[in-house]
C-alpha positions as semicolon CSV with decimal commas, in nm:
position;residue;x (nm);y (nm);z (nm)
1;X;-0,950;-1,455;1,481
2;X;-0,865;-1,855;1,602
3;X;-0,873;-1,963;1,220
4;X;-0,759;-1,667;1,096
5;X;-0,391;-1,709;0,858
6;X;-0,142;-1,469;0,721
7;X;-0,058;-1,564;0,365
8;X;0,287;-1,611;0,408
9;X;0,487;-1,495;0,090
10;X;0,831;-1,565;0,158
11;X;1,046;-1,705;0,471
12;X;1,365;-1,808;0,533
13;X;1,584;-1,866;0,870
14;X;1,597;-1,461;0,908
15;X;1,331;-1,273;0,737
16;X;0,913;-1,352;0,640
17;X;0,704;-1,172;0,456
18;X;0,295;-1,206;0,430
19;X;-0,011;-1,055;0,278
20;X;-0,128;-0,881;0,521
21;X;-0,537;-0,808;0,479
22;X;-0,693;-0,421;0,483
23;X;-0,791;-0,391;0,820
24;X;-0,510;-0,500;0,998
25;X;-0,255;-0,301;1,232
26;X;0,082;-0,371;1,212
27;X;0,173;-0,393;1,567
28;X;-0,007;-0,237;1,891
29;X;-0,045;0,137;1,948
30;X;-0,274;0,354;2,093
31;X;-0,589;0,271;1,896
32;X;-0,536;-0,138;1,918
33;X;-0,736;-0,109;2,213
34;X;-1,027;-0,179;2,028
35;X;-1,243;-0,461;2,105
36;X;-1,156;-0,754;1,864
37;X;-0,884;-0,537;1,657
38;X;-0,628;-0,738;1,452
39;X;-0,275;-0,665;1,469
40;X;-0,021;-0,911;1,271
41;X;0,251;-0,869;1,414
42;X;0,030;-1,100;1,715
43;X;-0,103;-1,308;1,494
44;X;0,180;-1,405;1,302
45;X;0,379;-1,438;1,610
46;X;0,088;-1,725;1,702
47;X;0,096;-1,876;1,343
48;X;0,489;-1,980;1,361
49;X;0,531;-1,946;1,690
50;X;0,784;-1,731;1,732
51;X;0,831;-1,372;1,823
52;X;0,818;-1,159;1,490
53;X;1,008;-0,828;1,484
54;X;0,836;-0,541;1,210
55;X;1,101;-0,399;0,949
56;X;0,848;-0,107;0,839
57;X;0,481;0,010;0,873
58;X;0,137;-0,019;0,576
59;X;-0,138;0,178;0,726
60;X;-0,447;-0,014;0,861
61;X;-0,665;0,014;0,559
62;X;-0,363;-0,051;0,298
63;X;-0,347;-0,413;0,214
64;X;0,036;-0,605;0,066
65;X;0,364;-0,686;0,132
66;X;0,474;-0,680;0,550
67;X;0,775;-0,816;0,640
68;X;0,928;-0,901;0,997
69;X;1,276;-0,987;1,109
70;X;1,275;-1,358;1,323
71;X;1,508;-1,174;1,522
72;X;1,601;-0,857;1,667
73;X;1,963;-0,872;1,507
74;X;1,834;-0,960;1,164
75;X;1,582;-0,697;1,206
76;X;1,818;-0,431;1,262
77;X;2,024;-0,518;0,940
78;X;1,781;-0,415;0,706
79;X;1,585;-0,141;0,858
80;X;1,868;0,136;0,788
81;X;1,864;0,011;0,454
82;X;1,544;0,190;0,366
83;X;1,647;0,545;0,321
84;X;1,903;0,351;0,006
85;X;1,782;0,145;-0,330
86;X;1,883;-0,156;-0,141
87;X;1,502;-0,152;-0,038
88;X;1,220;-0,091;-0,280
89;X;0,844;-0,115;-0,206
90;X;0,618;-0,055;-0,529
91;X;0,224;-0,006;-0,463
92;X;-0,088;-0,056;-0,676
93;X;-0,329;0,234;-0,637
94;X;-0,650;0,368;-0,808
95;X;-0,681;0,767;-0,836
96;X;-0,925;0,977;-0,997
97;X;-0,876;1,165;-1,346
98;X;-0,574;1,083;-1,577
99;X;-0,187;1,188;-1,471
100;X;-0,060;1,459;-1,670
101;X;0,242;1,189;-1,757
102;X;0,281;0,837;-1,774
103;X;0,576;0,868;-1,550
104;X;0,636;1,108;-1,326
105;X;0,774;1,237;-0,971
106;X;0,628;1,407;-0,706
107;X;0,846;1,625;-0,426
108;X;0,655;1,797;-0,201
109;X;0,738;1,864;0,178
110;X;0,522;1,683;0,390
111;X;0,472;1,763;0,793
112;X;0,592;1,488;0,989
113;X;0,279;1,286;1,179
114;X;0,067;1,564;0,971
115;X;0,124;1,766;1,208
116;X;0,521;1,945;1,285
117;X;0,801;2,038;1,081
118;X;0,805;1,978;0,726
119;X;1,040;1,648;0,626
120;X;1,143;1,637;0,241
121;X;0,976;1,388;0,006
122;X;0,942;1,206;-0,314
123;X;0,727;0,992;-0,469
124;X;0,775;0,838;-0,808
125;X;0,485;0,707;-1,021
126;X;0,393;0,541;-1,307
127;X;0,095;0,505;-1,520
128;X;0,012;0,156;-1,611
129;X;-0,375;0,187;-1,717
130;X;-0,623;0,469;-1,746
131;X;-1,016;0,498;-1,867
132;X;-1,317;0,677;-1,905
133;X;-1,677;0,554;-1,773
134;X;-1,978;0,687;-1,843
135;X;-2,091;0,760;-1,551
136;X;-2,088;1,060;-1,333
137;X;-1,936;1,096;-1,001
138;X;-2,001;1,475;-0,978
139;X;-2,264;1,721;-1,126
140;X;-1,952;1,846;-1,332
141;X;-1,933;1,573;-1,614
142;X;-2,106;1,329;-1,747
143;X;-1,812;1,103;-1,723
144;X;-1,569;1,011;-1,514
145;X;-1,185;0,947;-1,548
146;X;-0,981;0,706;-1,322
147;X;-0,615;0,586;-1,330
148;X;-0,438;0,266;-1,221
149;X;-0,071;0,337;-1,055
150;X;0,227;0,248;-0,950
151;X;0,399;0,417;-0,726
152;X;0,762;0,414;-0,561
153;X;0,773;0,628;-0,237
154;X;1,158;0,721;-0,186
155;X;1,103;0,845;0,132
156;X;0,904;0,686;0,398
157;X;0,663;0,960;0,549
158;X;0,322;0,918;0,717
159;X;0,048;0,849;0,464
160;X;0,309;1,002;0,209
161;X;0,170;0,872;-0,129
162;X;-0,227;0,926;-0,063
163;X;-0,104;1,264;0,094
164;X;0,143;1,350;-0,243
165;X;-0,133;1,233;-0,472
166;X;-0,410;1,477;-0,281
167;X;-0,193;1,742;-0,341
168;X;-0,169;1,667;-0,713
169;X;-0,584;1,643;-0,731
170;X;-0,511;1,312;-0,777
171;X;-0,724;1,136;-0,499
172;X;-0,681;0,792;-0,399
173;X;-1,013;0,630;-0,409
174;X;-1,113;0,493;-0,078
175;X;-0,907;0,725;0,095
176;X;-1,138;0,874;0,370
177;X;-0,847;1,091;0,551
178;X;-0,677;1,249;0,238
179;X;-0,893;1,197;-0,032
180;X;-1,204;1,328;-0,230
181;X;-1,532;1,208;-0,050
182;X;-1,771;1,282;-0,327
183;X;-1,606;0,994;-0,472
184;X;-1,597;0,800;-0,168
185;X;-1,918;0,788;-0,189
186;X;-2,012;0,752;-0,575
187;X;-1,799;0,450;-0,516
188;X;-1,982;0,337;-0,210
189;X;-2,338;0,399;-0,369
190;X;-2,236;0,280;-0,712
191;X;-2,046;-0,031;-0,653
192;X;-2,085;-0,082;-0,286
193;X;-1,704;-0,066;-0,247
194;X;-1,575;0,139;0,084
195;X;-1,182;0,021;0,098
196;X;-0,918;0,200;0,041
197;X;-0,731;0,122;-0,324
198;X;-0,371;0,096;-0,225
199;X;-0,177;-0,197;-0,232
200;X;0,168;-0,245;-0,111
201;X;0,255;-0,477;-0,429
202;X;0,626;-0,554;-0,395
203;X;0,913;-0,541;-0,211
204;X;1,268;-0,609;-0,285
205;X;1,555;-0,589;-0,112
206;X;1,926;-0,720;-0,092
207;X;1,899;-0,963;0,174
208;X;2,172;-0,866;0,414
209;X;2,323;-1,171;0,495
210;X;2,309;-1,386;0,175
211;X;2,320;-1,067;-0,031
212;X;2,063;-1,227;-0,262
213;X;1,818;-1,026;-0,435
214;X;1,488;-1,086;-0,301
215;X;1,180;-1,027;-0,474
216;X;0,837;-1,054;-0,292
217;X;0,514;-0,972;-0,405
218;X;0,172;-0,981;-0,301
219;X;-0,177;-1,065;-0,527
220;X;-0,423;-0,826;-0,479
221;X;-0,743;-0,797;-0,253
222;X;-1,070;-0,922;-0,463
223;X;-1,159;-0,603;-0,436
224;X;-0,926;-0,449;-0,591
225;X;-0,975;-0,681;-0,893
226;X;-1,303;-0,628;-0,883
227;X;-1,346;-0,280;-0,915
228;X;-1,047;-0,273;-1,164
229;X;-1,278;-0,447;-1,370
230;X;-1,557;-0,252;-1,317
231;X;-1,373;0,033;-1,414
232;X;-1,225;-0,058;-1,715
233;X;-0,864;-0,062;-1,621
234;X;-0,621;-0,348;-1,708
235;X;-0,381;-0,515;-1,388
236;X;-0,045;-0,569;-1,437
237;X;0,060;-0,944;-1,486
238;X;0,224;-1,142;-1,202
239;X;0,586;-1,194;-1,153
240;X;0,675;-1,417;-1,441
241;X;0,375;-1,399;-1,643
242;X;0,298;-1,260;-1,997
């Protein structure tokens, strides 16, 4: 944890942004009591040092894009701008089979903490690779079909787009709380890969005091490449490449 650095992807007087690795909490709750649990919002408080205020939540095991407020009042400019356009997170993710579309949108009513009264939401994907392996995951084919996304949740629920996906049959790989584990673990015994394969990618928003639009995005995990590769599915380029 003592040499341990956030990849910081974008910083000015009011707002940073960094990579922040699978694995990592945002900030303390009730599980950060583990022993030797990383939380960034700690760490990248010690790294600038300066307290670091969070603007929104990735789950542990989701790797990308976190940003913080260097301030409480610059904090509280942008976080009711979620719920509008004037905030727009876009995430990598690798599902199992083909989507019925290349672009498509998902509203389905989702129980608030999994648990409660249903809260409306939307999810809005696109299909940016897809491919066949011969292999089989299950006793069902000899193949298997897996899909590269990305995905635009509109709404900001708890686990919303591995949830959304689930419920289209669409599981995220990796996903041991939502997601198929018979190919959890064809992934784990095939390519020894356990993490979950969602990335926040990007995040743009009108910066609230310079009204610029800023555009941050995050490279993925290794792993993530990796199996990509493995799998036969082509990445998207970087932010100004061909």
């Amino acid at each position: 944890m003592e040499n341990l650095e956030l990849e910081i992807l974008f910083q000015d007087e009011f707002f940073i942004a960094v990579n922040k690795p699978a694995g990592m909490l945002v900030h303390r709750t009730n599980i950060a009591f583990e022993e030797n649990v990383l939380i960034a919002e700690r760490l990248l408080k010690e790294q600038i040092g300066q307290k670091v205020y969070p603007l929104h939540r990735i789950d542990r095991p989701t790797s990308g894009v976190l940003v913080f407020g260097l301030s409480s009042e610059a904090a509280s400019l942008v976080q009711p701008l979620f719920p509008t356009d004037d905030v727009k997170k876009y995430y990598l993710t690798i599902v199992r089979g083909y989507m019925s579309e290349n672009h498509g949108i998902i509203e389905h009513p989702l129980k608030k903490k999994l648990c409660g009264d249903l809260q409306d939401a939307k999810s809005e994907f696109w299909s940016l690779s897809q491919n066949e392996i011969p292999i089989a995951s299950t006793n069902r084919y000899p193949t298997s079909r897996y899909s590269l996304l990305k995905v635009y949740p509109h709404t900001g629920r708890m686990h919303q787009i591995r949830r959304h996906l689930a419920h289209d049959r669409h599981y995220v790989i990796g996903d041991s709380t939502h997601g198929d584990n018979r190919q959890n673990h064809f992934f784990r015994d095939t390519f020894g890969m356990e993490q979950l394969l969602l990335h926040a990618w990007k995040f743009e928003f009108i910066h609230p005091i310079t009204k610029e639009a800023i555009k941050v995005e995050a490279d993925l995990p290794d792993y993530f490449i990796n199996i990509s590769e493995k799998l036969g599915l082509i990445l998207p380029p970087k932010e100004g490449e061909n």
